[in-house]
N, C-alpha and C positions, 0 to 999 in steps of 0.2 A: 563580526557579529555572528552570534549560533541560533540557527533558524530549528526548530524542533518540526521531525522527521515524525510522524506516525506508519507502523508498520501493520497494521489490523488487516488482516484481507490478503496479505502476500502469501498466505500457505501453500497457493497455488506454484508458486515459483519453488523449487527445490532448493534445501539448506544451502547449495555452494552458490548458486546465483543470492539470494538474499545477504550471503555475507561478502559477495561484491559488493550490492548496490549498499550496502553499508558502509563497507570501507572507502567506497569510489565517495560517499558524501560528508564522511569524516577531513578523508583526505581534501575537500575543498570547501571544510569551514562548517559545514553543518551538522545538528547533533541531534542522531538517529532516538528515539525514544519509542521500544518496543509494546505498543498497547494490543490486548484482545482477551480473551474471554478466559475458559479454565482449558479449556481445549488446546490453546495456541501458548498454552504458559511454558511447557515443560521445553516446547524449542524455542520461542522465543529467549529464554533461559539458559539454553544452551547456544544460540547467536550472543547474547548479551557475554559471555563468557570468553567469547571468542573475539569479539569485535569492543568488549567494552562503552557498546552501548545498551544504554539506560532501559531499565525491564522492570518495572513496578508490578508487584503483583494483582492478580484478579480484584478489581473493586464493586462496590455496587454499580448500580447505574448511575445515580446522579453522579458519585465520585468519578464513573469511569467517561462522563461527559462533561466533567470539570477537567478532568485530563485532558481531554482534546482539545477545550476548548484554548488551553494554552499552547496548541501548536500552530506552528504557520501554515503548515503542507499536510491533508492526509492522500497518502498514499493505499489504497486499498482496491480491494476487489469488492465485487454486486453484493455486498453484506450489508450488516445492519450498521454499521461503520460509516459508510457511503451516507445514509440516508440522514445519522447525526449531522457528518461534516456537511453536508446539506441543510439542515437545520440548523448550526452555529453558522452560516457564510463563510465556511471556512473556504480554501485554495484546496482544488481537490485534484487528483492522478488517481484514474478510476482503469483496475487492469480487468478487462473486459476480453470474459474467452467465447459462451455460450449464449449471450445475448443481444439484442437488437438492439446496437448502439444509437440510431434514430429513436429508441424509445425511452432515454435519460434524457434529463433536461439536469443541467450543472449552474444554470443561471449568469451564465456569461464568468464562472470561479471556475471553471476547471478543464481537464480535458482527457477524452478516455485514449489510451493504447492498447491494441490488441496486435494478437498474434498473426505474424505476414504469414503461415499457414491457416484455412480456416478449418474452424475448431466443427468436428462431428460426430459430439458427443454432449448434444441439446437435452439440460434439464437435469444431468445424470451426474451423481457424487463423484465417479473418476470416471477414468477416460479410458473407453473400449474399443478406440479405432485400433486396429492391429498393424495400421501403418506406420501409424506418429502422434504424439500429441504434442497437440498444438501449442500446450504453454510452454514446451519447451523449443518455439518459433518466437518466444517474446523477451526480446534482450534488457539485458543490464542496461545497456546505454540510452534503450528508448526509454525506461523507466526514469532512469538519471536524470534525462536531459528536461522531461516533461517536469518534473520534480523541480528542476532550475529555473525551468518558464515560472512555475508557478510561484516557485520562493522569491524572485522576484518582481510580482505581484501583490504579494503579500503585503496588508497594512501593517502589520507587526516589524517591518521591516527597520 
């Protein structure tokens, strides 16, 4: 069975990790389908090219919440994305760098990952720690795995 993958919100992860956790979900059966906005098109499109999976372009909003509402799993960051698959009950994997993970409520559907460094760069478009940043502390495989929890959970199933 092919459980549809939303990628809204990964921008945070760098193009090479994204077209792992693509491939790693391909590879065990499920099918990635890249949604997000006009912003997130031109890479998403250029994953989509790479990994062959599914990249429908920018729709309105109802279109773009009739998209989601046919997938199993979203996979996203603290966007506007998050707070749909919050409002369809969808199964959620929320990657969380710069927020206070006690202040979502996923309603017993989801669960966040963040980076085993912690992120100290609160509120701010990128990241000016000149040490490290933190999403690049947050793996493939945790995203993978939570993604697995969650697909099977999933009613659609």
């Amino acid at each position: 069975q092919y459980r549809m993958w939303r990628a809204l919100g990964v921008a945070a992860l760098g193009l090479i990790q994204r077209e792992q956790l693509i491939r790693q979900l391909q590879e065990n059966g499920y099918y990635p389908v890249l949604l997000g906005g006009k912003q997130e098109y031109e890479k998403n499109q250029e994953l989509a090219a790479q990994t062959g999976a599914l990249c429908p372009p920018p729709r309105s909003l109802p279109e773009f919440i009739g998209l989601m509402n046919e997938c199993d799993v979203v996979v996203t960051g603290v966007t506007m994305g998050l707070h749909i698959g919050i409002a369809l009950s969808k199964r959620i994997v929320v990657m969380n760098n710069i927020f206070n993970a006690h202040e979502f409520e996923l309603y017993g559907r989801g669960e966040i990952v963040e980076p085993s460094k912690k992120c100290e760069c609160y509120f701010r478009p990128t990241c000016v720690n000149p040490k490290y940043n933190c999403m690049e502390y947050l793996s493939v495989e945790q995203i993978y795995e939570a993604t697995v929890r969650q697909a099977a959970m999933s009613t659609h199933s």
